[in-house]
C-alpha positions in Angstrom: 0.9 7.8 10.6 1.7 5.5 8.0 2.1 2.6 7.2 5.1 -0.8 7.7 5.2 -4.3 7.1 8.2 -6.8 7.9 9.0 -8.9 4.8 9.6 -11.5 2.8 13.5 -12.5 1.6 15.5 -15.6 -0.1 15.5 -17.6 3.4 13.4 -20.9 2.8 12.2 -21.0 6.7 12.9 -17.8 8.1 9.6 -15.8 9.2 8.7 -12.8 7.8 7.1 -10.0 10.0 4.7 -7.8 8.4 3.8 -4.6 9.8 1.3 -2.8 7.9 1.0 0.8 9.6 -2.4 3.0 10.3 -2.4 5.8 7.6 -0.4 8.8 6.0 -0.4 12.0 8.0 -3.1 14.2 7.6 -5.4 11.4 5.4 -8.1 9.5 6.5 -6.3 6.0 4.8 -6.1 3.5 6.9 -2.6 0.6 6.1 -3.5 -1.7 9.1 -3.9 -5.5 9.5 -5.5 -7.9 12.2 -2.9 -8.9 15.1 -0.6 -6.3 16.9 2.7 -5.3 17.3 3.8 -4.9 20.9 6.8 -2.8 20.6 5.3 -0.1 18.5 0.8 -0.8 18.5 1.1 -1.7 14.9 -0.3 -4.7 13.2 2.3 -7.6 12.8 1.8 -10.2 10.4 4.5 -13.3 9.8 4.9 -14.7 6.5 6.8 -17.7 6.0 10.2 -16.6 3.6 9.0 -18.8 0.8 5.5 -17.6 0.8 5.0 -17.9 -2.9 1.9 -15.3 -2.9 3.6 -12.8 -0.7 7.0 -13.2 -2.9 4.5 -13.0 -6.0 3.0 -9.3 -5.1 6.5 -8.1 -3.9 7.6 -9.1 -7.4 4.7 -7.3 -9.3 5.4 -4.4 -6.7 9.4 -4.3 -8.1 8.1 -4.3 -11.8 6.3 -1.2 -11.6 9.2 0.2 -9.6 10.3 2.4 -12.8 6.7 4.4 -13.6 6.1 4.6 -9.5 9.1 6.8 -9.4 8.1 8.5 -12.6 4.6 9.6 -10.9 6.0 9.9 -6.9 9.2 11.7 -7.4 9.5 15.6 -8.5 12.7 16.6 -10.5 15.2 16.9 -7.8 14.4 13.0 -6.9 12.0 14.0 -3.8 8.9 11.7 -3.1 5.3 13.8 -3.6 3.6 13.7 -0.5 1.9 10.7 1.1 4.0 8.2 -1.4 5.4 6.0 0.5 8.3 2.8 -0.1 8.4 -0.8 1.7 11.9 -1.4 2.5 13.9 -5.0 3.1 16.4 -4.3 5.8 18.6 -7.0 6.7 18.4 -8.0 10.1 19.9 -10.6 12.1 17.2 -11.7 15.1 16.4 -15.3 15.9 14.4 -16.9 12.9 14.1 -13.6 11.0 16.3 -12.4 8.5 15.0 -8.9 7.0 12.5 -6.6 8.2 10.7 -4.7 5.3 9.2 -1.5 6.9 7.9 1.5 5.2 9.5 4.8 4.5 8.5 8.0 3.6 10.0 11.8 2.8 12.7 9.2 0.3 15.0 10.8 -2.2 16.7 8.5 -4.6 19.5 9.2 -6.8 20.7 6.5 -9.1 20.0 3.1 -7.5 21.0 5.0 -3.9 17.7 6.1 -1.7 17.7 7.6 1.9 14.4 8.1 3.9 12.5 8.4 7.1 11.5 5.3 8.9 7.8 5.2 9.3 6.8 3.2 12.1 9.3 2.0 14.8 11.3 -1.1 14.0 11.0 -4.4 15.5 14.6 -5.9 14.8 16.5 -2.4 14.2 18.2 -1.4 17.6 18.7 2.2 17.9 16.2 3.1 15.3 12.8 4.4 15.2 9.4 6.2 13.7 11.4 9.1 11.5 14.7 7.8 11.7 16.8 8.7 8.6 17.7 5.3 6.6 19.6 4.7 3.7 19.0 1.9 0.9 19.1 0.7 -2.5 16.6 0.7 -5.0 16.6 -3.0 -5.1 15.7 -3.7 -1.7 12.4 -1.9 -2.0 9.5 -4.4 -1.7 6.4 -2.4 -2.5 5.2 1.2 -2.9 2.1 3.7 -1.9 1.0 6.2 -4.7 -2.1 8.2 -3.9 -5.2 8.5 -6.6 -6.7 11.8 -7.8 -9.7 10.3 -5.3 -8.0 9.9 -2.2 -7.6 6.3 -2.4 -4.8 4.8 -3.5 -2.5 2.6 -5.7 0.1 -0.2 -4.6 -0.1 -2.1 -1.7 0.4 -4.7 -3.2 1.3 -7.2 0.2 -1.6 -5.2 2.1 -3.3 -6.7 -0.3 -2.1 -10.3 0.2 -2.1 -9.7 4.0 -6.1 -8.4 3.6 -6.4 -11.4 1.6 -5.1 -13.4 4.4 -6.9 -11.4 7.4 -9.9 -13.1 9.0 -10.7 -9.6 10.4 -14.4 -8.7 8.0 -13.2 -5.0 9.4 -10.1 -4.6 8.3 -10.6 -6.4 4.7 -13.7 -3.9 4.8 -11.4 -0.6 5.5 -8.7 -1.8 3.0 -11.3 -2.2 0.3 -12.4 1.2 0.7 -9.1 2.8 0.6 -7.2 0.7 -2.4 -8.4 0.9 -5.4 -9.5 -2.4 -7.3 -6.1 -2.5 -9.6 -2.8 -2.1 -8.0 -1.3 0.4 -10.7 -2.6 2.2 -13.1 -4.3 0.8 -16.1 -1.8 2.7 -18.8 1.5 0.9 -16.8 
């Protein structure tokens, strides 16, 4: 399991879905949020496109970019285990314009990146949980880097999404698994 979350884009008032998915495979983490998904059981959580806080942690997310892949990828380009990437894919379905879901087992090579869909897609016909995907660099929204302690760095929209949760148990099971700062203190 792991973990998704449907995004945030350019689009003043198109909604965002955010999907934050139940865990890495194999860990006892837990990337989940409040309300459910129908399609796939996962938590689904719509910010508005011009949410200023969600588009604030996706930023701080995309300025770390450079040491995440120094600490997540070995030296043939291939993601560590249980690192995971948030990807904006555009999508064209009513009021919602990209759907940002995570990926895992990603290479990247230059600015190009292909993966493994996480979680099943909302607004992706034809794809699902493990689906190879192919992206760029710049249309990754957030990242999952495991500590030496099991918990782990990143997250950064979890975070606003926990923030946003009225659910004591979820904000409860996210405070246990992130830890306090988002990156590392030397980044």
């Amino acid at each position: 399991r792991s973990g998704r979350v449907t995004g945030v884009q350019t689009c003043v008032f198109r909604l965002i879905r955010l999907v934050v998915i139940a865990g890495a495979a194999g860990a006892a983490w837990l990337w989940g949020d409040a309300d459910t998904s129908a399609r796939s059981g996962d938590p689904v959580v719509e910010f508005a496109a011009n949410d200023q806080t969600m588009n604030d942690a996706q930023a701080e997310a995309q300025r770390h970019l450079p040491n995440f892949f120094g600490a997540a990828l070995d030296a043939n380009g291939a993601s560590k285990p249980d690192t995971f990437v948030k990807v904006a894919f555009p999508v064209d379905q009513g009021d919602m314009s990209v759907e940002v879901v995570w990926v895992s087992a990603f290479t990247k090579s230059g600015a190009s990146m292909t993966g493994r869909l996480s979680n099943d897609p909302v607004a992706m016909p034809g794809l699902s949980a493990g689906s190879s995907v192919s992206f760029s660099e710049d249309m990754v929204r957030d990242w999952i880097l495991p500590s030496p302690d099991g918990r782990a760095w990143g997250h950064y929209t979890t975070r606003v999404i926990a923030a946003h949760s009225q659910d004591e148990n979820f904000q409860a099971q996210i405070s246990q698994i992130l830890l306090p700062d988002p990156a590392p203190k030397d980044w």
